[in-house]
C-alpha positions as CSV (number, residue, x, y, z in Angstrom):
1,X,-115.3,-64.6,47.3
2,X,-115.5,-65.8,50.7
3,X,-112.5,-65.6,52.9
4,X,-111.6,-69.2,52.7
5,X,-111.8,-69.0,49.1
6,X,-108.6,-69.3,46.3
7,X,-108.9,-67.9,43.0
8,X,-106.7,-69.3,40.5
9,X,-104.3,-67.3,38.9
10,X,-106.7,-67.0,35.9
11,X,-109.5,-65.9,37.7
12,X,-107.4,-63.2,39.9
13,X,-105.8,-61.7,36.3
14,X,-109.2,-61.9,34.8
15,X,-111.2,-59.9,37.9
16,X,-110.7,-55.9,37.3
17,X,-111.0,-55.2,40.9
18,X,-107.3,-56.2,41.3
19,X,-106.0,-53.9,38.9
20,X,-102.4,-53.3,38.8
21,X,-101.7,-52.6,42.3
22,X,-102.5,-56.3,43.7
23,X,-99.8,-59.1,43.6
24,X,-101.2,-62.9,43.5
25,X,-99.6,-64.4,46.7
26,X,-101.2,-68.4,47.7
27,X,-104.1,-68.0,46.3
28,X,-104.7,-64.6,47.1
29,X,-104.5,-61.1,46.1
30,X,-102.2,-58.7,48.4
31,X,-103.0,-55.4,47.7
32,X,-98.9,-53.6,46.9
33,X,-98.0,-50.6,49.6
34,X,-98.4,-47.3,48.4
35,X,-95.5,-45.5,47.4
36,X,-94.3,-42.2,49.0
37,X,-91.9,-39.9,46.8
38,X,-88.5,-41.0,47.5
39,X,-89.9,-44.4,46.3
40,X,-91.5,-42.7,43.3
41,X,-88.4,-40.5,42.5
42,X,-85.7,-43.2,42.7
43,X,-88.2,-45.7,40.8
44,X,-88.2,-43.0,37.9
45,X,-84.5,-42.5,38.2
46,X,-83.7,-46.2,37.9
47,X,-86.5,-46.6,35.3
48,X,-84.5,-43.5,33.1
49,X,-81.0,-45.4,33.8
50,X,-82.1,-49.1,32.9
51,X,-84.3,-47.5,29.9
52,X,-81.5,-45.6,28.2
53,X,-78.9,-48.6,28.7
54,X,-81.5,-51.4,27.8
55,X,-83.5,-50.3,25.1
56,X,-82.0,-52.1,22.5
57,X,-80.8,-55.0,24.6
58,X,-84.7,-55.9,26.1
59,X,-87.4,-54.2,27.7
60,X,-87.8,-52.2,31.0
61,X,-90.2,-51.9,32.7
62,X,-92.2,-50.6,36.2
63,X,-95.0,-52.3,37.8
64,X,-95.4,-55.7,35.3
65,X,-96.5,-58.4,36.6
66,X,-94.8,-61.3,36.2
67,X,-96.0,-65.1,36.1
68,X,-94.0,-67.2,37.9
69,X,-94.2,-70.1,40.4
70,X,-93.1,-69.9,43.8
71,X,-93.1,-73.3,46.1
72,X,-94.8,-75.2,42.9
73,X,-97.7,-72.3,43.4
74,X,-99.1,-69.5,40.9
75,X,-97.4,-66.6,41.8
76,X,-97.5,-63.2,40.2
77,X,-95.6,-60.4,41.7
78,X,-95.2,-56.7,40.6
79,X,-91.8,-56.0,40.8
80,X,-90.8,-51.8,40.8
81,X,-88.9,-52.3,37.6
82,X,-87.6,-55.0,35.6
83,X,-85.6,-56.0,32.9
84,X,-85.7,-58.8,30.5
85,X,-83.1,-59.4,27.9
86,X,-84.1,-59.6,23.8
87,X,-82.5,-63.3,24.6
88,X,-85.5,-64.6,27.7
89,X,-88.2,-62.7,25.7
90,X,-88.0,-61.7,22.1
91,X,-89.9,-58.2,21.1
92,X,-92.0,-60.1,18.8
93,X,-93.5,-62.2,21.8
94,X,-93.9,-59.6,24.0
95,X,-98.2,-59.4,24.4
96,X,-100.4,-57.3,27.1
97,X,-100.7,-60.2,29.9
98,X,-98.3,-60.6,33.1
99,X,-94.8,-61.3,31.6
100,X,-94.5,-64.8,30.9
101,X,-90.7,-65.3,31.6
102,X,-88.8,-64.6,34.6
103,X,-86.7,-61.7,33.8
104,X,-83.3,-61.3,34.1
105,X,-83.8,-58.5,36.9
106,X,-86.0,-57.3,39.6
107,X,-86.4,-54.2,41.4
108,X,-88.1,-53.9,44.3
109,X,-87.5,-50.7,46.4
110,X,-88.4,-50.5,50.2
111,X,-91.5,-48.8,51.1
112,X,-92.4,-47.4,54.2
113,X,-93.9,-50.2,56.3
114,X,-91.8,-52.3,54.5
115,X,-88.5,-54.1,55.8
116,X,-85.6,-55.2,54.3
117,X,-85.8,-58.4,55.6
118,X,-89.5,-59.1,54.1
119,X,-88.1,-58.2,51.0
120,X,-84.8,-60.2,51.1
121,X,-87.4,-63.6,51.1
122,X,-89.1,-62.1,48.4
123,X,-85.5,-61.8,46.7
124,X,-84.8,-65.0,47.3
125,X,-88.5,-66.4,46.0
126,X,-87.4,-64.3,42.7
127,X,-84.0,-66.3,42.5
128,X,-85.9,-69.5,43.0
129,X,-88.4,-68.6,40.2
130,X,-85.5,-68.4,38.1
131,X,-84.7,-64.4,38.0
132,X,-81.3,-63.5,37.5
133,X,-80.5,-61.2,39.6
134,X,-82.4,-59.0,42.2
135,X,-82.2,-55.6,43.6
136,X,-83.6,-54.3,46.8
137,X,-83.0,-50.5,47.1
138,X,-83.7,-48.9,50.3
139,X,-84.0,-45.6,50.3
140,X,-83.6,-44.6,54.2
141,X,-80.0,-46.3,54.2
142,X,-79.4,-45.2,50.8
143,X,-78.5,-49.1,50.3
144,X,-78.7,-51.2,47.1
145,X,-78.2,-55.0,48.1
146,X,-78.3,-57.3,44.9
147,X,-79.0,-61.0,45.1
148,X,-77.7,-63.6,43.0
149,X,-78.7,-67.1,42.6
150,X,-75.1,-69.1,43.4
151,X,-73.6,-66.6,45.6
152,X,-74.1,-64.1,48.9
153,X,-75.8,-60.9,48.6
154,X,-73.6,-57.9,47.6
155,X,-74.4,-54.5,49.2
156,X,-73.6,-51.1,47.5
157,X,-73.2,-47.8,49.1
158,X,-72.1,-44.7,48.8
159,X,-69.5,-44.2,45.7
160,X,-69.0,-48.1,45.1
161,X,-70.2,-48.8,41.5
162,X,-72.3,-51.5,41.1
163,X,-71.5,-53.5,38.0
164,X,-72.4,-57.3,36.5
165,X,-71.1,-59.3,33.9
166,X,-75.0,-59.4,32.6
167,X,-75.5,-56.5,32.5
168,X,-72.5,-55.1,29.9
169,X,-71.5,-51.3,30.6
170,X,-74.1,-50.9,33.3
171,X,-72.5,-49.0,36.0
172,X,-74.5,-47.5,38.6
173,X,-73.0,-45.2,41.8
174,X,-75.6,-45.3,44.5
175,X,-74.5,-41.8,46.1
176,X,-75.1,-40.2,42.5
177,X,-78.8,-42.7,42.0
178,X,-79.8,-41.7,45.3
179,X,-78.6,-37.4,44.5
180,X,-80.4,-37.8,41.3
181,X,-83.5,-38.6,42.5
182,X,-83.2,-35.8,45.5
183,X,-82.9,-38.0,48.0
184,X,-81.3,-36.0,50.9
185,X,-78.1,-37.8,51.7
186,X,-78.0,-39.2,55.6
């Protein structure tokens, strides 16, 4: 491929040099940052909340892929986790490609070299794509800011639960998240 060159979405899920560590941004596959350990901890301890109070309601997920369209473009991002209900994609559809519905959430959580504010436009790209709702956890400010398609941006810290009407009996404390996963407290 020469670096003018596009590959199609086709051709970028079909080439096993991408592997699952490569999103599919304009044409072009962006290699994902590396994560450090409070990224892999927290990931894990989100992926161990979401699982136990999903797991009859949809799937979880880390690291899918997901085929959406951003600015009328192929675009396939790799969220950290996400969740799709039983309702946007039954367990009988479910097959080993990129996930072909947007899901009702996504998790992305800050990595070094990473800033909240390049991840808020992803957020908003998710919400555009028609996701649900969107997390961005950052795990310096021991922050979890959820988007929402028709409203502002909600941040939680500390002991304030973070609850939705979508997601029934889901109540998360981002102090207790954040102790979970040993993440020192600031």
């Amino acid at each position: 491929m020469t670096p003018q060159s596009q590959l199609t979405l086709t051709e970028f899920l079909e080439d096993p040099q991408y592997g699952d560590r490569h999103e599919f941004i304009n044409g072009e596959a962006v290699q994902k940052m590396s994560p450090k350990f409070f990224h892999a901890s927290l990931q894990t301890q989100l992926l161990l909340l979401l699982y136990s109070w999903g797991q009859k309601r949809g799937v979880v997920a880390t690291e899918w892929a997901v085929a959406l369209k951003r600015d009328g473009r192929d675009w396939a991002p790799i969220p950290d986790l996400l969740y799709i209900s039983n309702d946007r994609l039954p367990s009988s559809d479910i097959e080993d490609i990129p996930c072909p519905v947007p899901p009702d959430l996504a998790i992305e959580i800050i990595s070094p070299g990473q800033t909240f504010g390049e991840l808020s436009e992803k957020a908003t790209d998710y919400l555009a794509a028609g996701v649900l709702r969107v997390w961005v956890v950052d795990t310096r400010s021991q922050i979890i800011t959820v988007f929402f398609p028709d409203s502002p941006p909600q941040t939680y810290k500390g002991d304030r639960t973070l609850s939705d009407s979508i997601f029934p009996e889901l109540k998360i404390t981002p102090r207790r998240l954040f102790q979970q996963a040993g993440i020192p407290e600031k």
